[in-house]
C-alpha positions as CSV (number, residue, x, y, z in Angstrom):
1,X,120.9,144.2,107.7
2,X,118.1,141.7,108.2
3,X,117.9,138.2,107.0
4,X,115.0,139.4,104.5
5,X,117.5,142.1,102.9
6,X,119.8,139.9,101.0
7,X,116.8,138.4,99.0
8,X,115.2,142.5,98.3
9,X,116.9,142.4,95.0
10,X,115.5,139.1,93.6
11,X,112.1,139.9,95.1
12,X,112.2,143.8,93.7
13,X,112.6,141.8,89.9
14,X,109.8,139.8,90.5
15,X,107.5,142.5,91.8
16,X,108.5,144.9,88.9
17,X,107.4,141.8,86.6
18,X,103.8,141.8,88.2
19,X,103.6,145.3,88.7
20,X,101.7,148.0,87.3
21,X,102.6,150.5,89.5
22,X,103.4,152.4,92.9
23,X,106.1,149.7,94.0
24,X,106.7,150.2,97.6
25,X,109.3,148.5,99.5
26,X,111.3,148.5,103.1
27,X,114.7,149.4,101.4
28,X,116.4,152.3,100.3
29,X,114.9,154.0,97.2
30,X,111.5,153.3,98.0
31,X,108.5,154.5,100.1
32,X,107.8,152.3,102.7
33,X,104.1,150.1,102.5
34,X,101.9,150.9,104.7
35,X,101.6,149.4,108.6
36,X,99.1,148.1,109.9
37,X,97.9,147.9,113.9
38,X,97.6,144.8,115.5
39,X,94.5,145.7,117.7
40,X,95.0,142.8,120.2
41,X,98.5,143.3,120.3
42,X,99.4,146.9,119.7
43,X,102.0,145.3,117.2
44,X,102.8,147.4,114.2
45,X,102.9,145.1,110.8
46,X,104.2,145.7,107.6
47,X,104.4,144.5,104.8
48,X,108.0,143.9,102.8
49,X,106.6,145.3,99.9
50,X,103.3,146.6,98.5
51,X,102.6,147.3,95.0
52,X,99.4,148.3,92.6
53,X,98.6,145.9,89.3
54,X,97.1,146.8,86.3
55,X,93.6,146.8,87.4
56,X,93.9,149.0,90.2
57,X,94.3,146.4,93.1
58,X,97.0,146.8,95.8
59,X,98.8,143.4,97.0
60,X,101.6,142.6,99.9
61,X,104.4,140.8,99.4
62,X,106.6,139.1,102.3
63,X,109.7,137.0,101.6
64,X,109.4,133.9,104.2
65,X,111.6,132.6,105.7
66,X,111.5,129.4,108.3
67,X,110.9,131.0,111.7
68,X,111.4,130.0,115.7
69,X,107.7,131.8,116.1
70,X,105.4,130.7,113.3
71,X,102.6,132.0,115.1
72,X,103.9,135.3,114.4
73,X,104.3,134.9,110.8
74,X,100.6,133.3,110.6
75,X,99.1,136.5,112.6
76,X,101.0,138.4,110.2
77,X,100.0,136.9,107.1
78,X,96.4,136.3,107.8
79,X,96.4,140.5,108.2
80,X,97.9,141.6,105.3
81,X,96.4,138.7,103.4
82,X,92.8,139.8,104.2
83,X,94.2,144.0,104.4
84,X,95.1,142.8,100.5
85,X,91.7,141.2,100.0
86,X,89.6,144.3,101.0
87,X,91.8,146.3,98.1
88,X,90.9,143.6,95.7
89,X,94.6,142.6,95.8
90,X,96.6,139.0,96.7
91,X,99.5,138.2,99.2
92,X,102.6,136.7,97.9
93,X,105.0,135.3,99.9
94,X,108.3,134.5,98.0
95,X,110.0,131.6,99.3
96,X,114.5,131.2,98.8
97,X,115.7,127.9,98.7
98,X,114.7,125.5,101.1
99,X,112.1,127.5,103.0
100,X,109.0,126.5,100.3
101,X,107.8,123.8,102.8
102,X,107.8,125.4,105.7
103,X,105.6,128.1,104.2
104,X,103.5,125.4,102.2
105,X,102.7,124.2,105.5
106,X,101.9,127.0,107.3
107,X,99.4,128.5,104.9
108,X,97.6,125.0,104.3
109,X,97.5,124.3,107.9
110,X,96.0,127.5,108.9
111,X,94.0,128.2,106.1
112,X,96.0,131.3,104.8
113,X,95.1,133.3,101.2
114,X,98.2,133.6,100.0
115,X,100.0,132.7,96.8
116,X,103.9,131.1,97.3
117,X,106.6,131.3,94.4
118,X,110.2,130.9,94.8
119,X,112.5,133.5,94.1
């Protein structure tokens, strides 16, 4: 079980609240989101989740967590943030306890479309 897993079920409740349809999620019970190929790296990314809203727009969702490699997490957000913008949709990155800032941070510094709320 990755570190992500044990905050699925707090982030699924969220989701559902935003929703409008076609949750998808990397857990049991679910369809997984779609991946995406890193062209420079030949890196497969995915998103934690992927859901529709209301008005027909798809949007990512990634629980963050502080990191050794931000780098990673920025290349990784600044994809599905603008794979989210060409569907008319958002990223949201849900943030536990005590890894808010270090999120904050990265998406200010580096200039990242993405809307942060605590779960």
């Amino acid at each position: 079980m990755s570190d992500k897993q044990v905050f699925f079920d707090p982030a699924l409740e969220w989701i559902s609240k935003k929703s409008g349809s076609e949750i998808k999620a990397l857990t049991e019970g679910y369809e997984p989101p779609r991946a995406f190929t890193n062209k420079e790296t030949g890196e497969q990314i995915q998103a934690d989740f992927s859901f529709v809203s209301m008005g027909g727009a798809r949007s990512f969702t990634e629980i963050a967590l502080k990191s050794e490699k931000p780098r990673d997490l920025v290349t990784r957000w600044k994809l599905l943030s603008m794979m989210a913008g060409m569907k008319r949709g958002k990223l949201y990155l849900l943030t536990p306890k005590g890894h808010k800032m270090f999120t904050k941070k990265l998406v200010d510094v580096y200039n990242i479309n993405a809307h942060i709320h605590s779960i």
